[in-house]
Structures are given as C-alpha cells and as structure tokens.
C-alpha positions, 0 to 999 in steps of 0.5 A: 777417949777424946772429947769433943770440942764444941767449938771445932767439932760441932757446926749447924747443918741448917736453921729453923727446925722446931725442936728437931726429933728423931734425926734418921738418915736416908738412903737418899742422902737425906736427914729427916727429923720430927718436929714438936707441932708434928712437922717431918722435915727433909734436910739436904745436908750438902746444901744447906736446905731445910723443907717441910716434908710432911705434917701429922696432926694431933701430935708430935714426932719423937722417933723416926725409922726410915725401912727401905728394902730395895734402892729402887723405893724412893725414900720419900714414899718410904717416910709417906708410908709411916704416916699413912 
C-alpha cells in the first residue's frame, strides 16, 4: 500500500471555505461542501472558484448527498431541493 506524500500528493483545490463538510460531487463537475455557519458552497475545480451556493439558518451542515435521477436535472436544483 503507498503512503501518501503530503507534499506531492495533496495541493488546495480553492481557499476561503469555513470548515468544509461533507464534500460530494456533482453530476455537473462540480464539488459541493457544508459549512459550519450552514453555508453550501460550489467549487469549480477546474478553475480554481469558490461560490456561496446556498445558506441554512439555524445550523451547519455536516453531510451532503447530491440525488440526481436523470442528466437533464440541473445539479443545482437537486442541492436546492435538500434544503427546501
């Protein structure tokens, strides 16, 4: 089994996520991750970019599952629709 080595094998994606939780992948080539003040955030990997996506008030997010059960449904109604 190989170890990693921290200094090749691991680099940041994007900066200025509160405590990211929860990364799951979308079908859209995009990552989305919770934050601790309940922020949901998009990251464009390719690029380098970070957005808000959404906000949940009253607590943060720990988990996220992204359901997509055709191509044709956007990702972000998907994330919208756990948050609804």
């Amino acid at each position: 089994m190989a170890i990693l080595n921290n200094r090749l094998d691991v680099s940041t994606l994007v900066d200025g996520l509160d405590h990211a939780e929860g990364v799951a992948w979308g079908l859209d080539g995009f990552a989305y991750a919770g934050g601790e003040a309940g922020q949901v955030y998009r990251v464009d990997v390719e690029r380098g970019e970070l957005s808000q996506f959404a906000q949940v008030t009253g607590g943060f997010i720990l988990g996220m599952a992204l359901e997509l059960t055709t191509t044709s449904m956007p990702a972000t109604r998907a994330v919208t629709a756990l948050f609804a």
